[in-house]
C-alpha positions as CSV (number, residue, x, y, z in Angstrom):
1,X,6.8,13.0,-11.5
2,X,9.1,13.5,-14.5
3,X,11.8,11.4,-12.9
4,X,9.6,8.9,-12.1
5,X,8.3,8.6,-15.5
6,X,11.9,8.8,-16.8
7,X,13.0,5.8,-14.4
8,X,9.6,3.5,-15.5
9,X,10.5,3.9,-19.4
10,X,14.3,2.9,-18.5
11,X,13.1,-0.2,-16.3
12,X,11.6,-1.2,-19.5
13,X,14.7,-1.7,-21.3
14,X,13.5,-1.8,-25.0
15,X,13.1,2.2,-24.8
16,X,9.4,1.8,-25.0
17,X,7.0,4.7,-23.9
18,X,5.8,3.9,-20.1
19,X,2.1,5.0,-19.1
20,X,1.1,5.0,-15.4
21,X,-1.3,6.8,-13.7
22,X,-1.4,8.2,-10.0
23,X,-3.8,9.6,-7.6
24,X,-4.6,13.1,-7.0
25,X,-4.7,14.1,-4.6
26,X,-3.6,11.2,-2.6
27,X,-5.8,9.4,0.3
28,X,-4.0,9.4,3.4
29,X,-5.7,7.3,6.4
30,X,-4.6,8.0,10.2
31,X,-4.8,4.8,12.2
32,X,-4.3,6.3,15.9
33,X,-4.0,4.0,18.8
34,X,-4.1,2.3,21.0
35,X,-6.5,0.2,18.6
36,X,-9.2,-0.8,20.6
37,X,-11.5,-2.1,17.1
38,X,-10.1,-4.9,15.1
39,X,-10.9,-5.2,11.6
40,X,-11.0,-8.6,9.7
41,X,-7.8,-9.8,7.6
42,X,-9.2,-8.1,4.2
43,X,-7.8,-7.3,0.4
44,X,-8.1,-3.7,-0.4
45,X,-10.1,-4.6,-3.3
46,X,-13.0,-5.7,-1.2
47,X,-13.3,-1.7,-0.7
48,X,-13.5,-0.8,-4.1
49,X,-9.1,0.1,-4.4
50,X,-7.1,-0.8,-8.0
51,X,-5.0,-3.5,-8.4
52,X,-1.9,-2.4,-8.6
53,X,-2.4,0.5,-6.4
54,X,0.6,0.8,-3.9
55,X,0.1,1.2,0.1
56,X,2.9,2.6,2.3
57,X,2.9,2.0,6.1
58,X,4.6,4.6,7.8
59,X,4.5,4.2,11.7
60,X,5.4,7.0,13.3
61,X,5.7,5.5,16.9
62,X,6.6,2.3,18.7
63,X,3.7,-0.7,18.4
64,X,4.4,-1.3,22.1
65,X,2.8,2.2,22.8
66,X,0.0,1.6,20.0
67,X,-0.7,-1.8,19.9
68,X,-1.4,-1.4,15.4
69,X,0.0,-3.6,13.3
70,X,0.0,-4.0,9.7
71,X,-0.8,-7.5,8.1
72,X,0.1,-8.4,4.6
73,X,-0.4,-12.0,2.9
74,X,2.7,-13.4,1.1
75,X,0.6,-13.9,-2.1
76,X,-2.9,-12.4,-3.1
77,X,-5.5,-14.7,-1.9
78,X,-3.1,-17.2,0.2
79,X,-5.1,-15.8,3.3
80,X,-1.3,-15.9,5.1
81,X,-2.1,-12.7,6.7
82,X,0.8,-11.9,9.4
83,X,2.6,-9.0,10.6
């Protein structure tokens, strides 16, 4: 995490200290298909996350064998949800 602190106070560019915090230890969440429950289009924040807190999607096989698919909204609260 020392580069990545190192990299946030340069991406300030006034030399300014940079705080951020991270989780630890990280959540990791297993979606394994084929998906037979559907969950409504929702914000994270509905289930108690932190705005700002980052989500990475990782697939690590083809959604024509899983049938998952991950659907973001262009802006927070547009309700644009689409793959």
């Amino acid at each position: 995490l020392p580069d990545l602190k190192r990299r946030l106070q340069r991406a300030t560019g006034d030399g300014s200290e940079a705080t951020f915090h991270y989780q630890r230890p990280p959540t990791i969440r297993i979606q394994p298909g084929p998906a037979r429950a559907y969950v409504r289009a929702h914000s994270d924040d509905e289930y108690g996350h932190q705005n700002g807190e980052l989500n990475y999607w990782l697939p690590l096989t083809g959604r024509a064998k899983t049938g998952v698919d991950l659907h973001c909204e262009s802006r927070k609260g547009e309700g644009d949800h689409s793959p």
